[in-house]
C-alpha positions as CSV (number, residue, x, y, z in Angstrom):
1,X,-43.1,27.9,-6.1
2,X,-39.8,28.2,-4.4
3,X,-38.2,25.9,-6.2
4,X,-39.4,27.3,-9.3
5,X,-38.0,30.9,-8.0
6,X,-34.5,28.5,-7.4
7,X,-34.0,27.6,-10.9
8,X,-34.5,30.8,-12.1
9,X,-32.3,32.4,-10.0
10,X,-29.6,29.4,-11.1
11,X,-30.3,29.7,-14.9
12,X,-30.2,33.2,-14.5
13,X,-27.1,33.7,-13.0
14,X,-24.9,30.5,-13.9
15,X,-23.1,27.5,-12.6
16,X,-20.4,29.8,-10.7
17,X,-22.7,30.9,-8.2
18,X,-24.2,27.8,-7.3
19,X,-20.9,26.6,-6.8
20,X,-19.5,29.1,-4.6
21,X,-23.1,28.2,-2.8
22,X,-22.8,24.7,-2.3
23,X,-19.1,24.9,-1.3
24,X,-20.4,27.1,1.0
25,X,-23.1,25.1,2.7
26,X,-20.9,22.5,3.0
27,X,-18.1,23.7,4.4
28,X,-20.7,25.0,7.0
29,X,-21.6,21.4,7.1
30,X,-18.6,19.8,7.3
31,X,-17.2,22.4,10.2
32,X,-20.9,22.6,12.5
33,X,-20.7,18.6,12.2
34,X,-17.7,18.1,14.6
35,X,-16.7,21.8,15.4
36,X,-13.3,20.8,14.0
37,X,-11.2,23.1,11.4
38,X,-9.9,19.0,10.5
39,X,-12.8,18.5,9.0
40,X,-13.1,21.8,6.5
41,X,-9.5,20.8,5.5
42,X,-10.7,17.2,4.5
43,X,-13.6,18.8,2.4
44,X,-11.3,21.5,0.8
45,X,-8.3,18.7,0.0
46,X,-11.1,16.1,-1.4
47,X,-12.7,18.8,-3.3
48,X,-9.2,19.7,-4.5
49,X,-8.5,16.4,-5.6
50,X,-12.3,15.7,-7.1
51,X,-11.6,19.1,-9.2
52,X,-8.3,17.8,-10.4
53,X,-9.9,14.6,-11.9
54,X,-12.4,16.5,-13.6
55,X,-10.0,19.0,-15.0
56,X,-7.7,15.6,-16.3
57,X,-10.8,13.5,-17.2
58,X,-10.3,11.1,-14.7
59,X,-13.4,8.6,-14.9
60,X,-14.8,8.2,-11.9
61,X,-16.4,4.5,-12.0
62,X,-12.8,2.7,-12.3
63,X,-11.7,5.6,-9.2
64,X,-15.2,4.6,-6.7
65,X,-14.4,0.3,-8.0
66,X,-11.0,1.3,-6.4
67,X,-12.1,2.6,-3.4
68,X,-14.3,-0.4,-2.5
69,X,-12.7,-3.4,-4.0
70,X,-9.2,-1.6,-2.6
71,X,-9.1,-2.6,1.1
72,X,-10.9,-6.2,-0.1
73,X,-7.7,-6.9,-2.1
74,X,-5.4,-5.6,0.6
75,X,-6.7,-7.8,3.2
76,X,-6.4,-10.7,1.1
77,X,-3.2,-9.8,0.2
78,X,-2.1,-9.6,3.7
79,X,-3.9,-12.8,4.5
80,X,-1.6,-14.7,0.9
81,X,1.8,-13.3,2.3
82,X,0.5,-14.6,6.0
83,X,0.1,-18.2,4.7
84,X,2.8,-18.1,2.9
85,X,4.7,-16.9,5.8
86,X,6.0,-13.9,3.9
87,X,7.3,-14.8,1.1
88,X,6.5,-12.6,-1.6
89,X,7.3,-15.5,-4.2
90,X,4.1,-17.4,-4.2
91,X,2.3,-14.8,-6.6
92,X,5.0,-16.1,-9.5
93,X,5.1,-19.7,-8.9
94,X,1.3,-20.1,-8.8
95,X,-0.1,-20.4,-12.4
96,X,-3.0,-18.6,-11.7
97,X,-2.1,-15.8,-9.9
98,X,1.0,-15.8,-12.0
99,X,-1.2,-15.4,-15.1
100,X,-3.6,-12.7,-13.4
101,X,-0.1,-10.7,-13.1
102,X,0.8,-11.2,-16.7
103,X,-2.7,-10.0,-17.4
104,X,-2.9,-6.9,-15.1
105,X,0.6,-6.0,-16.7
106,X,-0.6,-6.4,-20.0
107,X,-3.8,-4.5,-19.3
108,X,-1.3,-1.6,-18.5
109,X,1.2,-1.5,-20.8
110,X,-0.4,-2.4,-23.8
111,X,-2.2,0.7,-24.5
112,X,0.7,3.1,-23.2
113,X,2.7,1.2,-25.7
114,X,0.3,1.8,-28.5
115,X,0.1,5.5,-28.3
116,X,3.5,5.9,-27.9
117,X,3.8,3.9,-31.1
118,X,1.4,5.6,-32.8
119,X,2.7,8.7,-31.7
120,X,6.2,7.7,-33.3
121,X,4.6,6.9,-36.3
122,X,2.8,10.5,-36.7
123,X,6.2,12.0,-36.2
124,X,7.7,9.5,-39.1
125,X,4.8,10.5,-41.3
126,X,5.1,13.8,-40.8
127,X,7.5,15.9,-43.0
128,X,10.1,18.4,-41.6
129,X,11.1,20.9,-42.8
């Protein structure tokens, strides 16, 4: 019955209110957890930057792959230059991990280079006046 009376009162009065609700709960969360104004800050700034994204259409499966594959390939890194004794060189004399750069590149550039090709195009097609 309650959660029936929840819904209603959600539908009723829209999205903004439930908002402002669960930004309050949790910054009651985040600040009972630790008793440390550090911790509301964190929430506010994350929540900044997780508004941001969706404002800008970030999509967030390449963002959370990121996050966890991120301190994988760091280490590994780390671990490459420390066998190599620091030299940076051994990702461009290697084959493979010379290719996987190329690739990465590629995977990059190539579609910032279409749309701005495309977008020279439009303005060639387009007649001024």
């Amino acid at each position: 019955m309650g959660t029936v009376i929840a819904e209603a009162i959600v539908l009723h009065y829209g999205r903004p209110w439930l908002f402002s609700g669960i930004l309050v709960f949790a910054t009651m969360g985040a600040y009972t957890l630790n008793n440390n104004v550090v911790d509301v800050a964190l929430l506010w700034v994350i929540g900044t930057v997780g508004f941001g994204m969706r404002v800008l259409d970030v999509p967030v499966a390449p963002c959370i792959v990121g996050l966890i594959l991120g301190p994988l390939a760091e280490q590994q890194f780390r671990r490459a230059l420390t066998i190599s004794q620091g030299d940076g060189s051994v990702f461009f004399t290697h084959p493979i991990s010379l290719a996987l750069l190329v690739i990465a590149a590629a995977l990059v550039l190539i579609p910032t280079l279409l749309r701005w090709h495309a977008a020279r195009q439009l303005r060639a097609a387009t007649p001024t006046a």
